[in-house]
Chimera marker file (.cmm) of the C-alpha trace (Angstrom):
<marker_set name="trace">
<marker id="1" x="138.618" y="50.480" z="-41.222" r="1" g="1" b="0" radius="0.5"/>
<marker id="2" x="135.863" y="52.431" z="-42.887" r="1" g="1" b="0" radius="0.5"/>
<marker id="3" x="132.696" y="50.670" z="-43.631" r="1" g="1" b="0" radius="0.5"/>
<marker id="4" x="130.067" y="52.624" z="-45.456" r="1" g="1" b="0" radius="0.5"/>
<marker id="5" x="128.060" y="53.757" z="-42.782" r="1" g="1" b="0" radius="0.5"/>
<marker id="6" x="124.695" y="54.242" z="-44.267" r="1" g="1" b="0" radius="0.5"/>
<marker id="7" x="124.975" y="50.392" z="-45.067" r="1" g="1" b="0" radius="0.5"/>
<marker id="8" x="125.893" y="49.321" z="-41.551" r="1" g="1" b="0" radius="0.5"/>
<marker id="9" x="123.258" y="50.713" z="-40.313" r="1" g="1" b="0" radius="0.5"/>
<marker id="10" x="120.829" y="49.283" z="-43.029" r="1" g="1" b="0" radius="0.5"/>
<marker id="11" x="122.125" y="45.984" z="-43.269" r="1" g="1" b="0" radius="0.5"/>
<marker id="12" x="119.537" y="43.267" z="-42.074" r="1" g="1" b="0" radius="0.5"/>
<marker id="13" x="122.422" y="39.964" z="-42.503" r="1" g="1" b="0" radius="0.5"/>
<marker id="14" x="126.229" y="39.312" z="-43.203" r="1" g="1" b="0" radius="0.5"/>
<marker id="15" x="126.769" y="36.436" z="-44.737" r="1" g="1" b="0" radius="0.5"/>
<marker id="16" x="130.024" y="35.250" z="-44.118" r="1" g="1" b="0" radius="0.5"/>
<marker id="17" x="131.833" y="33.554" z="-47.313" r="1" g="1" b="0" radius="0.5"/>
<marker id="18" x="134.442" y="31.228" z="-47.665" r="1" g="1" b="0" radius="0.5"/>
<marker id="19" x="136.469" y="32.194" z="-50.660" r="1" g="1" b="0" radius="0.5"/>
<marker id="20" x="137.922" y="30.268" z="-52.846" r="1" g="1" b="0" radius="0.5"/>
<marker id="21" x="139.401" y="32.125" z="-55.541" r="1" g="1" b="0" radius="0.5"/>
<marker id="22" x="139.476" y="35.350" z="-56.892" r="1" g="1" b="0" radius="0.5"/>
<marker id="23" x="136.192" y="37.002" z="-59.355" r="1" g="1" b="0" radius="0.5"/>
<marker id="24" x="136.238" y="37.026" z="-62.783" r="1" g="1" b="0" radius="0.5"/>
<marker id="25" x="136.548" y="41.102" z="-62.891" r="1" g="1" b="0" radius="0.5"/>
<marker id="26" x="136.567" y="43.647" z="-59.523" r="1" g="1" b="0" radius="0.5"/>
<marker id="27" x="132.901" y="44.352" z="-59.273" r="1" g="1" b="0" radius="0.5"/>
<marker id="28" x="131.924" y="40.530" z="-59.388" r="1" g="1" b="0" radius="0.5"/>
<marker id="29" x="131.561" y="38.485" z="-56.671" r="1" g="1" b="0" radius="0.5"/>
<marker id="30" x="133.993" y="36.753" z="-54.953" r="1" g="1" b="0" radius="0.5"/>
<marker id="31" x="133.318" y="33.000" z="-55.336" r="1" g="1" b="0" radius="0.5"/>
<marker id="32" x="133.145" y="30.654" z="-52.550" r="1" g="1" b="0" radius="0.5"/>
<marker id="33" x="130.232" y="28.823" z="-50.206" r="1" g="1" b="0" radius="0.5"/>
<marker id="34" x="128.160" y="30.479" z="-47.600" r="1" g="1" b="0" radius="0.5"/>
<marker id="35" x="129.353" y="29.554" z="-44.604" r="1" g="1" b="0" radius="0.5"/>
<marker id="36" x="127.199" y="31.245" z="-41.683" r="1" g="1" b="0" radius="0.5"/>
<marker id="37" x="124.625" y="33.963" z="-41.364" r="1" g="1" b="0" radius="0.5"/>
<marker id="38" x="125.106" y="36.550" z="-39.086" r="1" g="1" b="0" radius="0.5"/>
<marker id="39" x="122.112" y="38.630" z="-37.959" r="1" g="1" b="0" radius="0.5"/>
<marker id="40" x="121.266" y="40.910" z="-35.042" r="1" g="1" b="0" radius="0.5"/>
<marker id="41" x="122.923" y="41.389" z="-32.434" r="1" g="1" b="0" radius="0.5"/>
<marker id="42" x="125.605" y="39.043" z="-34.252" r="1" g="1" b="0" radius="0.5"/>
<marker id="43" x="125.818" y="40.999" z="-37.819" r="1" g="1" b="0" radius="0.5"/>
<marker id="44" x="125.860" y="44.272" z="-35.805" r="1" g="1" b="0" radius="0.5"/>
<marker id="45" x="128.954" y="43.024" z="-33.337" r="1" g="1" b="0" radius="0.5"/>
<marker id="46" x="130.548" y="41.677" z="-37.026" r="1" g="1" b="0" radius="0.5"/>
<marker id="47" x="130.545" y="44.981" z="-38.475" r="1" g="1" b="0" radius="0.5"/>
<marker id="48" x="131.413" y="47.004" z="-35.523" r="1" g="1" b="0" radius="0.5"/>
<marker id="49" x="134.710" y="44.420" z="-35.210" r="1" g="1" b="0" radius="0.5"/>
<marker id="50" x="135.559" y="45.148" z="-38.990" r="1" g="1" b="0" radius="0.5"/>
<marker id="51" x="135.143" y="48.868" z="-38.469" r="1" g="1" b="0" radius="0.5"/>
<marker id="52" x="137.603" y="48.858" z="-34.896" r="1" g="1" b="0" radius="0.5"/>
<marker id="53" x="139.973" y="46.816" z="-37.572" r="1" g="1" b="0" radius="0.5"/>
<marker id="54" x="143.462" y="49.362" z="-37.013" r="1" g="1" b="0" radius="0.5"/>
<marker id="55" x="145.003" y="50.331" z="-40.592" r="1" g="1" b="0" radius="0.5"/>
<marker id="56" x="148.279" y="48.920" z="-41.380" r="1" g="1" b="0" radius="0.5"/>
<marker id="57" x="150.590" y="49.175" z="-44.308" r="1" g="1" b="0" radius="0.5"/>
<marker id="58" x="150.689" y="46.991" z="-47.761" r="1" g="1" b="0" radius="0.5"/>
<marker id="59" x="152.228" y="43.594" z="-47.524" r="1" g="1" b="0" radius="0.5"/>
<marker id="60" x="153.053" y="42.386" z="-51.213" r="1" g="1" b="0" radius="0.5"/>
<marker id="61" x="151.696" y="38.942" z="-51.368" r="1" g="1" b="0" radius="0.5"/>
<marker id="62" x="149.912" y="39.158" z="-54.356" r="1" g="1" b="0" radius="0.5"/>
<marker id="63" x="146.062" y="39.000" z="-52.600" r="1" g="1" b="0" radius="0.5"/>
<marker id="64" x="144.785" y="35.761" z="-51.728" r="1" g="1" b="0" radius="0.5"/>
<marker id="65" x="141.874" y="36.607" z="-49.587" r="1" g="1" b="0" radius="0.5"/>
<marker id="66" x="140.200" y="33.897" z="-47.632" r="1" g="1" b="0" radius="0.5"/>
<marker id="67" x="137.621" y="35.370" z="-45.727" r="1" g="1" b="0" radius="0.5"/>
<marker id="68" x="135.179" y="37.368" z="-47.099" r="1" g="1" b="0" radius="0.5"/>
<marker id="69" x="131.226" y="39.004" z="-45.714" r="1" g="1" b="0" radius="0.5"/>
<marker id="70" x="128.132" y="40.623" z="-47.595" r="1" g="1" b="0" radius="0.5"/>
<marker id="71" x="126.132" y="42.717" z="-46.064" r="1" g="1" b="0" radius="0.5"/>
<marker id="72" x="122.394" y="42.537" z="-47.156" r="1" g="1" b="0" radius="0.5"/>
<marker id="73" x="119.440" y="44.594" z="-46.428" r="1" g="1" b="0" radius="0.5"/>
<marker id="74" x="115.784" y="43.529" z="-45.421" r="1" g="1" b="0" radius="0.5"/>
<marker id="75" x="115.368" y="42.832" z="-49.132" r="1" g="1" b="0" radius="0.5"/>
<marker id="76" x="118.382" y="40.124" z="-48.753" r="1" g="1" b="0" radius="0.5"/>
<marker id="77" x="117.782" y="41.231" z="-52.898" r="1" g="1" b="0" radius="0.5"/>
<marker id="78" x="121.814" y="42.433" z="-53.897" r="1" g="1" b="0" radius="0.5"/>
<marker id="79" x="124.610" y="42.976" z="-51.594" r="1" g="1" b="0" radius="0.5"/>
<marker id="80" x="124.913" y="46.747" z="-49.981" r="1" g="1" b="0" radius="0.5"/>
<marker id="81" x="128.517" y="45.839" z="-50.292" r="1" g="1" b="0" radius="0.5"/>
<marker id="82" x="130.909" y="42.765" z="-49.884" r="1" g="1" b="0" radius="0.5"/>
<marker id="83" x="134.534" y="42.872" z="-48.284" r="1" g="1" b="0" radius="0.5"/>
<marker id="84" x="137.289" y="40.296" z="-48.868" r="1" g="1" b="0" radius="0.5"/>
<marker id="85" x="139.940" y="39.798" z="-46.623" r="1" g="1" b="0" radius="0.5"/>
<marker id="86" x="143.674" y="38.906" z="-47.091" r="1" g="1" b="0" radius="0.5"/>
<marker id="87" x="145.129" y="38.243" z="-43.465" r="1" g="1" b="0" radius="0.5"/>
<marker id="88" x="148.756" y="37.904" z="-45.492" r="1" g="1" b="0" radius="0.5"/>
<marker id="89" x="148.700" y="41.102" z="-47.335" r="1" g="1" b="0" radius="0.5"/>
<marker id="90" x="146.893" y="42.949" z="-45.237" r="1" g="1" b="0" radius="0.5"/>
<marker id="91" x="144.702" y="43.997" z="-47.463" r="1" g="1" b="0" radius="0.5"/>
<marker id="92" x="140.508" y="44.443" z="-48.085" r="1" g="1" b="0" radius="0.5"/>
<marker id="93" x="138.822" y="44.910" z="-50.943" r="1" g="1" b="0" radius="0.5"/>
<marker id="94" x="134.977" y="46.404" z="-51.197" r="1" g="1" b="0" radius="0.5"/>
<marker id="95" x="132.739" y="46.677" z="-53.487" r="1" g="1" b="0" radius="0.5"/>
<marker id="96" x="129.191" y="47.250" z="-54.221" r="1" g="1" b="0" radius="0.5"/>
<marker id="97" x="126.705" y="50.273" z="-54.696" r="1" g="1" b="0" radius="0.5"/>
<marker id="98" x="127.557" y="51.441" z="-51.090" r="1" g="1" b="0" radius="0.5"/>
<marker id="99" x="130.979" y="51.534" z="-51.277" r="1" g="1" b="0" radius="0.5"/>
<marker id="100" x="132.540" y="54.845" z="-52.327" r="1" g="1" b="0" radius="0.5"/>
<marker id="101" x="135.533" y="54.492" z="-55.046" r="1" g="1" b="0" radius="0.5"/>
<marker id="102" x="138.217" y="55.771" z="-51.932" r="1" g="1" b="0" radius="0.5"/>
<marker id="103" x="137.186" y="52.805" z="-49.399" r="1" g="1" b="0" radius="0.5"/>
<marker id="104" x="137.609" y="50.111" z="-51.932" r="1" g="1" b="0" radius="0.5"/>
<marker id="105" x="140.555" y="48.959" z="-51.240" r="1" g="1" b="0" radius="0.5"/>
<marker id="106" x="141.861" y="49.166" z="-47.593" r="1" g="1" b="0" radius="0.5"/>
<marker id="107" x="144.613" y="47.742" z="-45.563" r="1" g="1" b="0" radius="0.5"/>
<marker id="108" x="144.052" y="46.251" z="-41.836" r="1" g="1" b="0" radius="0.5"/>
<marker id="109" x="146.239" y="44.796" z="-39.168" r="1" g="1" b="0" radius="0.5"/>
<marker id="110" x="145.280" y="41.320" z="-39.129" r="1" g="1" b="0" radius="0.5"/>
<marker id="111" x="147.723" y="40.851" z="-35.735" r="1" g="1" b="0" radius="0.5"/>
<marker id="112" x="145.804" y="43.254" z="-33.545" r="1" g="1" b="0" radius="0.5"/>
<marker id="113" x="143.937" y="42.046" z="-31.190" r="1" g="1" b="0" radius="0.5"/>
<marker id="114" x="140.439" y="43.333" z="-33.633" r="1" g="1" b="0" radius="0.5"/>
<marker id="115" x="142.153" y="41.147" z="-36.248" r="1" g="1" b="0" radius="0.5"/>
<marker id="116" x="142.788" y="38.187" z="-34.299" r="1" g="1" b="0" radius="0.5"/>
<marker id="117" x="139.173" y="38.563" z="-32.787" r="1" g="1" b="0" radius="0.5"/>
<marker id="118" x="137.936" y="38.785" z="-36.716" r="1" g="1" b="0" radius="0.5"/>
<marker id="119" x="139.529" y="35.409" z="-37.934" r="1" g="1" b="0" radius="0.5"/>
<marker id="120" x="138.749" y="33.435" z="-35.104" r="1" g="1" b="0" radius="0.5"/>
<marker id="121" x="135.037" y="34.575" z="-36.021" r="1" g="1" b="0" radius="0.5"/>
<marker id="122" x="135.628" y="33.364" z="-39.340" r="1" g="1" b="0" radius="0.5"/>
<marker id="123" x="137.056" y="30.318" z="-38.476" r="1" g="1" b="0" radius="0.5"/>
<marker id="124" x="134.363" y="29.612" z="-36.059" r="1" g="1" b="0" radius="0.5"/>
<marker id="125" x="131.971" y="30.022" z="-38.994" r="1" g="1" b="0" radius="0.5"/>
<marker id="126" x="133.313" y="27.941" z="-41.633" r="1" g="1" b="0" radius="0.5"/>
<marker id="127" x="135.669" y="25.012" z="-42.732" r="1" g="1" b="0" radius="0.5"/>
<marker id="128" x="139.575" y="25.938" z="-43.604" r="1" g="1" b="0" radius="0.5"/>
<marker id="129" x="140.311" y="24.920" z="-46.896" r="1" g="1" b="0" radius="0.5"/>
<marker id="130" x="143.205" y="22.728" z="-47.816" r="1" g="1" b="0" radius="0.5"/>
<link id1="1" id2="2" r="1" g="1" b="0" radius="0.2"/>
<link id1="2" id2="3" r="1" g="1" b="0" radius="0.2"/>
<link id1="3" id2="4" r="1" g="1" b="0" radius="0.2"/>
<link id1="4" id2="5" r="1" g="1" b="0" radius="0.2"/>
<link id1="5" id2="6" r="1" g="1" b="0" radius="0.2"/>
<link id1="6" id2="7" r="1" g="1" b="0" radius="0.2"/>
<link id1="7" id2="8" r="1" g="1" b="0" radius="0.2"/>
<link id1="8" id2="9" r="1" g="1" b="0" radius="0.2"/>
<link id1="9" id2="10" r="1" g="1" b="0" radius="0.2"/>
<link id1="10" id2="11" r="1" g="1" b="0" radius="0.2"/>
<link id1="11" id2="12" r="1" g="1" b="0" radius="0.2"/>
<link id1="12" id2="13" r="1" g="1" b="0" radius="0.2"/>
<link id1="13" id2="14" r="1" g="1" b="0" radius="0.2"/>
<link id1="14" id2="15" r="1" g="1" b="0" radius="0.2"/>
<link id1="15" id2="16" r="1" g="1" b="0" radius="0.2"/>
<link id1="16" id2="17" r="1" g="1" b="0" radius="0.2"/>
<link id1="17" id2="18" r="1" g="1" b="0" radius="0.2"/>
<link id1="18" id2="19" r="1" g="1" b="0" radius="0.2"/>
<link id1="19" id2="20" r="1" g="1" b="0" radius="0.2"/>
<link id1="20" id2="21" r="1" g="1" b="0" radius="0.2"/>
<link id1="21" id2="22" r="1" g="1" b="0" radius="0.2"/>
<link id1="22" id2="23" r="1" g="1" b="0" radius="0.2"/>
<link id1="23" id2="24" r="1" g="1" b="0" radius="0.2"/>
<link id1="24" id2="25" r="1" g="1" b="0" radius="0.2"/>
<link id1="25" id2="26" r="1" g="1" b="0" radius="0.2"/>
<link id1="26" id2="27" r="1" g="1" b="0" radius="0.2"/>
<link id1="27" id2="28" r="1" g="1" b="0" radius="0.2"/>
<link id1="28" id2="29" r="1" g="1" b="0" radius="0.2"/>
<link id1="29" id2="30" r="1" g="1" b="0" radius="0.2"/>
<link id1="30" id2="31" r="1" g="1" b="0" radius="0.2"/>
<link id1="31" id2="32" r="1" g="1" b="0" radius="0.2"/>
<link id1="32" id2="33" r="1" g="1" b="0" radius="0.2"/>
<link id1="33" id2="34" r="1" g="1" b="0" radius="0.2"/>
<link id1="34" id2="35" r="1" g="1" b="0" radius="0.2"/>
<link id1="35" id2="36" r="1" g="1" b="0" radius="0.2"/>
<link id1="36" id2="37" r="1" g="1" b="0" radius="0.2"/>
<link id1="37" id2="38" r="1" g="1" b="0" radius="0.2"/>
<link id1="38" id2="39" r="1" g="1" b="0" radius="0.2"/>
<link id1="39" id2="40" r="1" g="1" b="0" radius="0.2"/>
<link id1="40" id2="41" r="1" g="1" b="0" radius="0.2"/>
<link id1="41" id2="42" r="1" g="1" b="0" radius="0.2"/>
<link id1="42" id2="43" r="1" g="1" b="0" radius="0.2"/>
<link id1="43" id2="44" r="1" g="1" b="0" radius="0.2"/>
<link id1="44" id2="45" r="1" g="1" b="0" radius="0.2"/>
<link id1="45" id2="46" r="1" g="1" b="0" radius="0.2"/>
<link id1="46" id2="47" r="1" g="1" b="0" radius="0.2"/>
<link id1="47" id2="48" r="1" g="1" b="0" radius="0.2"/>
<link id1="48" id2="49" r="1" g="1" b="0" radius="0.2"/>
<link id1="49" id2="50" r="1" g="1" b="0" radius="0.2"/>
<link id1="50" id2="51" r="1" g="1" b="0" radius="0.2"/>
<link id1="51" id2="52" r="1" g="1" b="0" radius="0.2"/>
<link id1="52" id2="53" r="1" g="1" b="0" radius="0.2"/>
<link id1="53" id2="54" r="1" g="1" b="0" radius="0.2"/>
<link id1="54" id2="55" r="1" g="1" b="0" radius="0.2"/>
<link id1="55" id2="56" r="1" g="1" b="0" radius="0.2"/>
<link id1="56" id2="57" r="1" g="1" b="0" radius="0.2"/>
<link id1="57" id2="58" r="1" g="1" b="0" radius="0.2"/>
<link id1="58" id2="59" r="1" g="1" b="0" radius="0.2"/>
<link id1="59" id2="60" r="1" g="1" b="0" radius="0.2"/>
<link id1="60" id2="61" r="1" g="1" b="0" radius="0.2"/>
<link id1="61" id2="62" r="1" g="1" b="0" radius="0.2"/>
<link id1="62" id2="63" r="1" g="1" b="0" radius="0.2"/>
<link id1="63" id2="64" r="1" g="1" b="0" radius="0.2"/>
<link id1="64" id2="65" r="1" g="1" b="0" radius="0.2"/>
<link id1="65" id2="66" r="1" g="1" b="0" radius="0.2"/>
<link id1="66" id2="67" r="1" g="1" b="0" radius="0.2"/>
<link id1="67" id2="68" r="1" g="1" b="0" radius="0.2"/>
<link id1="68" id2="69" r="1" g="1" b="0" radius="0.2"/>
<link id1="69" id2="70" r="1" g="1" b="0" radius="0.2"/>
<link id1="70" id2="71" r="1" g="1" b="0" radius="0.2"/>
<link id1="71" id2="72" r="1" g="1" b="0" radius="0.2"/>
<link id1="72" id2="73" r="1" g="1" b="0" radius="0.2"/>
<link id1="73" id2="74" r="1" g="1" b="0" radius="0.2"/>
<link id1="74" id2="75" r="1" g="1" b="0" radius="0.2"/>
<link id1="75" id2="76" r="1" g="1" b="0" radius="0.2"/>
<link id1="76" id2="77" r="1" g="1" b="0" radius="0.2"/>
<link id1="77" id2="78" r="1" g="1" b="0" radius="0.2"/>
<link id1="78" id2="79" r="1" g="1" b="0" radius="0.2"/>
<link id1="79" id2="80" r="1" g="1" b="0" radius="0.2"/>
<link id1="80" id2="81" r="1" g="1" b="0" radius="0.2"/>
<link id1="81" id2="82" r="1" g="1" b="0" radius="0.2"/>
<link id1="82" id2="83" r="1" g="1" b="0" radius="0.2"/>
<link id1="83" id2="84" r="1" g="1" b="0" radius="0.2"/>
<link id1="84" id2="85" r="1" g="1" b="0" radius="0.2"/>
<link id1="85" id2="86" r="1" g="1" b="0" radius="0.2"/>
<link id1="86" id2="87" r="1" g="1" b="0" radius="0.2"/>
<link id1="87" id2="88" r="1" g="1" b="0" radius="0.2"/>
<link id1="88" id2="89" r="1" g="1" b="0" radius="0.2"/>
<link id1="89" id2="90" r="1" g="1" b="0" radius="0.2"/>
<link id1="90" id2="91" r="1" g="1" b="0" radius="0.2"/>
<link id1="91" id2="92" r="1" g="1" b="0" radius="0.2"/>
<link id1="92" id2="93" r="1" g="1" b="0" radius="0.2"/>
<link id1="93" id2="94" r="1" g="1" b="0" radius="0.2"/>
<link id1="94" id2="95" r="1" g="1" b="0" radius="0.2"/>
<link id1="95" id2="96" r="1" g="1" b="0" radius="0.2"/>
<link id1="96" id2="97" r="1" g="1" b="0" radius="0.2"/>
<link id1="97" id2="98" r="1" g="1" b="0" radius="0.2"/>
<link id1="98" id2="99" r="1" g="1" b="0" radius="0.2"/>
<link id1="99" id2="100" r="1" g="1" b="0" radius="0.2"/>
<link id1="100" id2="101" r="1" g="1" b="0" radius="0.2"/>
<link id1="101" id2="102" r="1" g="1" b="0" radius="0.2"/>
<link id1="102" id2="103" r="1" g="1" b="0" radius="0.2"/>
<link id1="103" id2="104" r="1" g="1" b="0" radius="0.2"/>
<link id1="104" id2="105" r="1" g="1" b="0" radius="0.2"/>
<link id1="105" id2="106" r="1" g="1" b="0" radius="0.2"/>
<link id1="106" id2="107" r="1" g="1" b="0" radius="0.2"/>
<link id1="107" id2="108" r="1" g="1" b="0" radius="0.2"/>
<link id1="108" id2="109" r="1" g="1" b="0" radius="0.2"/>
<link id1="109" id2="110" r="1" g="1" b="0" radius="0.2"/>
<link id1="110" id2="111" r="1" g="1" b="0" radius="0.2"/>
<link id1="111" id2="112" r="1" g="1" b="0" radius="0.2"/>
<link id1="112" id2="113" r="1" g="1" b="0" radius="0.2"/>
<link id1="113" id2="114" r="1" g="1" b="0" radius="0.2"/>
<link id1="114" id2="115" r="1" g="1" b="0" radius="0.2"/>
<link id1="115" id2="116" r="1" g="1" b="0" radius="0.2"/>
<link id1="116" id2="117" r="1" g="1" b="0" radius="0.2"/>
<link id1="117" id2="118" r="1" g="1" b="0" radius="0.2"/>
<link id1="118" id2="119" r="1" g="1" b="0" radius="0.2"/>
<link id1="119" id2="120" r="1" g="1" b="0" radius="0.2"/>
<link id1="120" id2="121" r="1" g="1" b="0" radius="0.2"/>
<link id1="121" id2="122" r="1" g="1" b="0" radius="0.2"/>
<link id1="122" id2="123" r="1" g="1" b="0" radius="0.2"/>
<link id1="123" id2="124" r="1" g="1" b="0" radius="0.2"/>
<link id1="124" id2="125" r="1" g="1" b="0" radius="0.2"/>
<link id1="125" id2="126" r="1" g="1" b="0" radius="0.2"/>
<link id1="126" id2="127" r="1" g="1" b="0" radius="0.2"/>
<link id1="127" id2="128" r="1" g="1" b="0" radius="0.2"/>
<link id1="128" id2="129" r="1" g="1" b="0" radius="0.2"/>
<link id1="129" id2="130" r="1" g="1" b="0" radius="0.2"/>
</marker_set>
């Protein structure tokens, strides 16, 4: 997956977001609690995960992401960018002022093992919902 690589390498914390519906319009956050923090060693290992994740092809499921991180630098002022995650539809959506217009919507393999590796971070992070 392609990550914009000039934020990677200036984010300071991923904040990991549990979300619970879909934004009002694209560029707008995706609503849901804060679940965990990530910095470090921790954010770094995040990121690099997310940018092993193999591409797949589009599942039609209508995207429900679930999962979602924001990457913030030493400011912790706006996102650098913000990803959403839908393990059904394989599908990721970024925005933010990092994120050029061809990376903004993506499409992973959420069975491989970097997939599997990524939820299970998630889940380790935060509550399921019901």
């Amino acid at each position: 997956m392609q990550l914009p690589a000039d934020a990677v390498t200036a984010t300071a914390l991923v904040e990991v977001v549990r979300i619970t519906g879909l934004p009002v319009d694209r560029a707008a956050p995706y609503p849901g609690p804060a679940v965990a923090h990530w910095t470090g060693a921790d954010a770094a290992d995040a990121l690099a995960l997310i940018a092993t994740l193999p591409g797949s092809a589009q599942h039609r499921c209508g995207f429900f992401p679930g999962w979602g991180v924001r990457a913030y630098d030493e400011t912790l002022e706006l996102p650098l960018f913000e990803a959403a995650f839908c393990f059904t539809c394989h599908e990721v959506r970024m925005h933010g002022p990092a994120v050029p217009p061809p990376s903004a919507t993506q499409f992973f393999a959420p069975d491989s093992p970097a997939g599997r590796s990524l939820l299970a971070l998630f889940r380790a992070a935060g509550p399921r919902l019901p």
